[in-house]
C-alpha positions in Angstrom: 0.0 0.0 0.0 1.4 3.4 -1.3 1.7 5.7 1.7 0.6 9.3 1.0 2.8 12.2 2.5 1.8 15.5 2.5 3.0 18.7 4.8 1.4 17.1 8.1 3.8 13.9 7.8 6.4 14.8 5.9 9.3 14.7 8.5 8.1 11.7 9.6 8.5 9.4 6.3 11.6 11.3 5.5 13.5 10.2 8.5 11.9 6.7 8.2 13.6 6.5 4.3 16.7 8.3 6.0 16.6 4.9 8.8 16.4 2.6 5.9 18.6 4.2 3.1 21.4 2.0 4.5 19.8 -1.3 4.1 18.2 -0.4 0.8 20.4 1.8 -1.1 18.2 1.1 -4.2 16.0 4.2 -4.7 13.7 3.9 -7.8 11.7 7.2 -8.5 8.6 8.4 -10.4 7.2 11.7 -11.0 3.6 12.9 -12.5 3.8 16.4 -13.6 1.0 17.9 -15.4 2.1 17.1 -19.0 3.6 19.1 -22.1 3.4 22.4 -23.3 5.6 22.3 -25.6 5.9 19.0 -28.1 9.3 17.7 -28.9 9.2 15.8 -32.7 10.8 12.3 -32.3 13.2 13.6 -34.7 14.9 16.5 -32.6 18.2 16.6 -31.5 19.3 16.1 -27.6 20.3 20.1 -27.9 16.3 20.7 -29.3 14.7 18.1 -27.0 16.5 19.4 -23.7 15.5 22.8 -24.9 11.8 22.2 -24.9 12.4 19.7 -21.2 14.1 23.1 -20.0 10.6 25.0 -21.1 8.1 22.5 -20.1 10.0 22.4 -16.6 10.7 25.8 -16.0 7.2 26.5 -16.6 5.4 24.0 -14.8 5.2 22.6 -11.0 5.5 18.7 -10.0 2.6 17.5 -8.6 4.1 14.0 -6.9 6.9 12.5 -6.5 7.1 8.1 -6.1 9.8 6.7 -4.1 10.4 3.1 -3.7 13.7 1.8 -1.5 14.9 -1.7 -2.6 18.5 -4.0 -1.5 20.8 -5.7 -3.7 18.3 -8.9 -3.3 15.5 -7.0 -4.8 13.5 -6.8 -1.4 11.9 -3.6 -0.2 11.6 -3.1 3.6 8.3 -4.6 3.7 5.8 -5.8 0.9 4.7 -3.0 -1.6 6.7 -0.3 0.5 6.6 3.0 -1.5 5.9 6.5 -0.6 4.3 8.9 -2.8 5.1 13.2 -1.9 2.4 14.8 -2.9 2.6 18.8 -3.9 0.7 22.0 -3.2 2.2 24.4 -5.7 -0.1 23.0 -8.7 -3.1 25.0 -9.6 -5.5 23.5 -12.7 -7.2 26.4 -12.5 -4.2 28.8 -13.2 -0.7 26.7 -14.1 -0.2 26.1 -17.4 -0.7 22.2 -17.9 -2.0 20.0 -20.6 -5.7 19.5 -20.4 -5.1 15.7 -21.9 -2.9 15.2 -19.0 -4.9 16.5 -16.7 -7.7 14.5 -17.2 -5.4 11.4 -17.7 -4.1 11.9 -13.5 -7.8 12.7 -12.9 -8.8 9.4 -13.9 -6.2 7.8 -12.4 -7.4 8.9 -8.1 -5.1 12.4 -8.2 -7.6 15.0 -6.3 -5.8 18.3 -7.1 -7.8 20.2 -4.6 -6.7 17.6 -1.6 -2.6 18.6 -2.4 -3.5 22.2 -2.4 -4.7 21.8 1.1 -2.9 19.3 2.9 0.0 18.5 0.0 4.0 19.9 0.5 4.9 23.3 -0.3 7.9 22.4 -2.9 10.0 25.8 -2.2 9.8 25.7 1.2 10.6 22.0 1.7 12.8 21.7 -1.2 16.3 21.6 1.1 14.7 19.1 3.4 13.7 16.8 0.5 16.7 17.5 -1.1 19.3 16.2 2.1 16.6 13.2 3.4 15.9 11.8 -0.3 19.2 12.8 -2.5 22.4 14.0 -0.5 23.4 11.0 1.8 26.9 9.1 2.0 25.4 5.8 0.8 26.4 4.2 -2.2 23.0 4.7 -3.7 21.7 4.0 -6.5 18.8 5.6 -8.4 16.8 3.7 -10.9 14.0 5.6 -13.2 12.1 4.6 -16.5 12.6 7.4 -19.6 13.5 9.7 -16.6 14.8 12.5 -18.2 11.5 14.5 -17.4 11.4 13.1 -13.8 15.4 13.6 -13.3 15.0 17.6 -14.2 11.7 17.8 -12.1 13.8 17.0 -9.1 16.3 19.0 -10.2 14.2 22.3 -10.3 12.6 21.4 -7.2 15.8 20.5 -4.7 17.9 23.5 -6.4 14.8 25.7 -6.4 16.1 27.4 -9.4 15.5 27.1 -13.4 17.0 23.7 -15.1 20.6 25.1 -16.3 20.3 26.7 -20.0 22.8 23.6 -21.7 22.7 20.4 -22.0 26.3 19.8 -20.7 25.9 22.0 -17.5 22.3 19.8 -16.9 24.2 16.3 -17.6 27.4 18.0 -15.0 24.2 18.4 -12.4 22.7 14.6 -13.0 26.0 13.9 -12.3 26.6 15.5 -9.5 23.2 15.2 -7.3 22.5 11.5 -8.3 25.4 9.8 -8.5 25.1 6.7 -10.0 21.2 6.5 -11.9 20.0 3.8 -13.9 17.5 4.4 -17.0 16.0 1.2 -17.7 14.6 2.5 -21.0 17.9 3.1 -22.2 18.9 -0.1 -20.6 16.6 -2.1 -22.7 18.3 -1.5 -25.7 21.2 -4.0 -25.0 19.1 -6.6 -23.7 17.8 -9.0 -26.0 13.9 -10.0 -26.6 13.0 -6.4 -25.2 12.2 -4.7 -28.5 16.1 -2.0 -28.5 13.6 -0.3 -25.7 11.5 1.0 -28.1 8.5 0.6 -25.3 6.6 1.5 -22.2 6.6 1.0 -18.7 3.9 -1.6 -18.8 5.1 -3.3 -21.6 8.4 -3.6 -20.7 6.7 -5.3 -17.4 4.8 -7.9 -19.9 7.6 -8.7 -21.9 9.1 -9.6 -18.4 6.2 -11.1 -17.1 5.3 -9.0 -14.5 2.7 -8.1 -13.0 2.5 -4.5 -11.5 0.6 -3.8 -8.5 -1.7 -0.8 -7.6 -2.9 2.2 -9.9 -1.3 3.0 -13.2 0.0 7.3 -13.1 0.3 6.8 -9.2 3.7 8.1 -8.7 4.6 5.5 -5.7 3.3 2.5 -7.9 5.1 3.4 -10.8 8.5 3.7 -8.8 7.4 0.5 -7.5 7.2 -1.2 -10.5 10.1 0.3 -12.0 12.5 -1.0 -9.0 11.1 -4.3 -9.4 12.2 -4.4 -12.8 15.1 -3.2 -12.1 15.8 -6.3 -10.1 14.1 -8.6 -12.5 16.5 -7.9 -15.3 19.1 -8.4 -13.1 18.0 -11.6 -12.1 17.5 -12.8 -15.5 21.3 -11.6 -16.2 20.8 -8.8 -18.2 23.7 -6.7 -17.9 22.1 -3.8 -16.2 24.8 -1.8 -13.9 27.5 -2.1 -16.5 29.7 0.9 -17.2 27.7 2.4 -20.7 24.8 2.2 -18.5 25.3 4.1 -15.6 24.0 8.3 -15.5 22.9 7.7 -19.6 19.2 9.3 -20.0 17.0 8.1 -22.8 16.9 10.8 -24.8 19.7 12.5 -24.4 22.0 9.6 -24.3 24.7 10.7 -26.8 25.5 13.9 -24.8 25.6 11.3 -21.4 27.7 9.2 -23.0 30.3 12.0 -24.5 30.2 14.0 -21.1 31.0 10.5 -18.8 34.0 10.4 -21.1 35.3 13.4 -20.8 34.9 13.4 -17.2 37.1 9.9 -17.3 39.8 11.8 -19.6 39.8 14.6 -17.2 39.8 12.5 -13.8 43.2 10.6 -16.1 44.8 13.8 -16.2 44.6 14.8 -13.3 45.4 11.5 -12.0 48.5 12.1 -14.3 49.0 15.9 -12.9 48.8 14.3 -9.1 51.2 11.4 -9.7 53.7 13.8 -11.6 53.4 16.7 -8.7 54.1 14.1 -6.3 57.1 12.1 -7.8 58.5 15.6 -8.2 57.8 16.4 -4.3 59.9 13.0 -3.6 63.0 13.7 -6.2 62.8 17.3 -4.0 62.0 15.2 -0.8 64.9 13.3 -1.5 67.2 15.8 -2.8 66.8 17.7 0.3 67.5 14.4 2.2 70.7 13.2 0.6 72.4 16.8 1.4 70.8 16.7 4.9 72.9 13.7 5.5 76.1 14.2 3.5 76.5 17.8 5.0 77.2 16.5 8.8 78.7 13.1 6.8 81.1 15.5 4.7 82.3 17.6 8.3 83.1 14.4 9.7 85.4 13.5 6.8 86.8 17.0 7.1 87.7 16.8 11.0 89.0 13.0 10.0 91.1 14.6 7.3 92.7 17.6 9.5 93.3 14.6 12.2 95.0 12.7 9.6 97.0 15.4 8.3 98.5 16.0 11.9 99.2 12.6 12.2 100.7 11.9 9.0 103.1 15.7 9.4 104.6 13.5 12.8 104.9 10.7 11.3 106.9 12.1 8.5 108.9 13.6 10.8 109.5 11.4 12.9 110.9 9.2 9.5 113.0 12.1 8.7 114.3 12.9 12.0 114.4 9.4 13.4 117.9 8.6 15.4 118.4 6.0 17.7 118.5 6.7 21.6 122.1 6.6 23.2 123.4 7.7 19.7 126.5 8.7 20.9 127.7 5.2 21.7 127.2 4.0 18.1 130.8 3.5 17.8 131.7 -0.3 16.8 130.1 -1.8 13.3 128.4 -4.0 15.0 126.4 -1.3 16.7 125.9 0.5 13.5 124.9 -2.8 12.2 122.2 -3.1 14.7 121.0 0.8 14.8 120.2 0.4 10.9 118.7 -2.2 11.5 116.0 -1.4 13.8 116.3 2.5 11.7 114.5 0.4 8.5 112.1 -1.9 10.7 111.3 1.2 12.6 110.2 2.9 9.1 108.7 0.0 7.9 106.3 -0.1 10.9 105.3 3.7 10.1 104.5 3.7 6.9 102.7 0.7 7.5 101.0 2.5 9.7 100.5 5.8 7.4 99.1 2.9 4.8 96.2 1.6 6.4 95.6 5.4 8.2 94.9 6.0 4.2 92.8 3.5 3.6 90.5 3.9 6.8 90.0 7.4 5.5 89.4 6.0 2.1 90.9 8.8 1.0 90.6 7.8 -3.3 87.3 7.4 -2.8 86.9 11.2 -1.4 85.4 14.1 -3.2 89.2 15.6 -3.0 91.1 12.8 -3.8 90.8 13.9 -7.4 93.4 17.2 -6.4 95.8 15.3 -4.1 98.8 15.4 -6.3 
């Protein structure tokens, strides 16, 4: 059974979605509006068609929005869960409207009189809608059927503003407020034995074999329906939440498909820009490293060196100047003999000494061993 909010309960079933938006991030959505006032031909281009969805919207109010939550499994929170926000701002008597339409939602139980009274003011409630319904840090996904008139309803309600005057800056903002949304008119065209989606709502559902529940142009029935197709398609392994089919609306497909690449190019390049920027903040990183440690590394040589040369000036002297204690009783040969003796072992021991002092200081492999003659 559709439940029917209007200004009385409208916080109410907006914090109940909010409570369940976790378990069922599967929002399918509907709108009724109150028709055309401007015709598109089916032979217009996605520039001419958004023109005239930019008119019609612009100029018209939404008279109910259909919400139906669903999980991965297909399951709603309990049997024939939908909601269905019904709007004040419509006036029959003065909006502009299409009388065919009109009558059409007539037939179909809407009582235009009862949302003037007790339905939701759309302006007032828009930014409350807007962070309950659209702006949530779930991984939602939003699933519609030829949507693009029910996509830019939203729009102009939650941004309370006219639809944006291109096509690009309108496909940037489907984008951007929905996230990840699922046309399954569009859809239909890769699947096979579903006629390239060249159909409606209910016939889509009897080439499926399923049967919808409640009352045809009721906004909460219809997102019903369209959710549970949704999840029958995916059951039947249609390929449903591939990559071409994500945030593509029928109808302006071509521009969906050209913007969600250009976005991919862009998020490469800067992906690109972000790696290059940051391998250059390492090289500097370790630039600045490398003379962080060879500046204290390069002193300690230095000190080493100054030591060594003090060592190596006594040692040298003490070669030159070397005589033997007790010289002057160096008389007999064999004395002499002996003193010379211990004169070239006593060299040999020092300049083994100056030898491995060298190589502890590793003095070839120095910066300055290049200008030691």
């Amino acid at each position: 059974m559709a439940i029917n909010v209007g200004k009385a309960n409208l916080v109410e079933h907006l914090e109940l979605i909010l409570s369940l938006r976790g378990s069922y991030p599967i929002v399918a959505i509907d709108t009724e509006f109150p028709g055309f006032i401007r015709d598109t031909p089916r032979n217009a281009t996605e520039e001419e068609r958004y023109n005239d969805v930019k008119h019609n919207v612009d100029n018209m109010h939404l008279i109910q929005l259909g919400v139906a939550l669903f999980d991965e499994g297909g399951n709603t929170p309990w049997p024939g869960c939908c909601w269905q926000f019904n709007f004040s701002d419509f006036d029959p008597d003065v909006d502009a409207s299409s009388p065919d339409s009109i009558e059409l939602l007539a037939q179909s139980g809407h009582d235009f009189q009862q949302y003037r009274r007790h339905g939701i003011d759309a302006r007032r409630c828009a930014y409350l809608v807007c962070v309950k319904l659209f702006c949530q840090p779930y991984s939602s996904k939003y699933v519609t059927f030829h949507g693009l008139y029910d996509v830019a309803f939203v729009i102009k309600m939650i941004t309370r503003a006219p639809l944006p005057n291109t096509l690009n800056e309108f496909s940037d903002l489907v984008r951007t407020i929905f996230g990840q949304i699922y046309d399954l008119k569009y859809i239909s065209r890769f699947c096979g034995g579903l006629r390239r989606g060249e159909i409606g709502l209910v016939g889509l559902s009897r080439l499926l074999n399923f049967e919808p529940v409640g009352i045809r142009h009721q906004a909460a029935y219809d997102s019903l329906l369209i959710g549970a197709l949704f999840n029958e398609m995916k059951q039947r392994r249609h390929n449903v939440e591939d990559d071409r089919s994500a945030s593509v609306l029928y109808g302006i497909e071509n521009r969906c498909v050209e913007n969600r690449r250009t976005r991919r190019i862009d998020r490469r390049a800067r992906s690109l820009e972000t790696k290059a920027t940051s391998f250059a903040s390492l090289e500097t990183k370790i630039v600045r490293l490398q003379e962080t440690r060879a500046k204290p590394e390069l002193e300690e040589w230095v000190t080493d060196v100054g030591a060594a040369i003090v060592d190596v000036d006594d040692l040298l002297g003490r070669i030159l100047d070397w005589h033997p204690r007790g010289g002057a009783v160096a008389a007999s040969n064999h004395l002499s003999h002996s003193i010379c003796s211990i004169r070239v072992a006593s060299r040999q021991a020092i300049l083994s000494e100056l030898k491995e002092m060298v190589r502890r200081l590793c003095w070839a492999d120095s910066p300055y061993s290049a200008h030691v003659g």
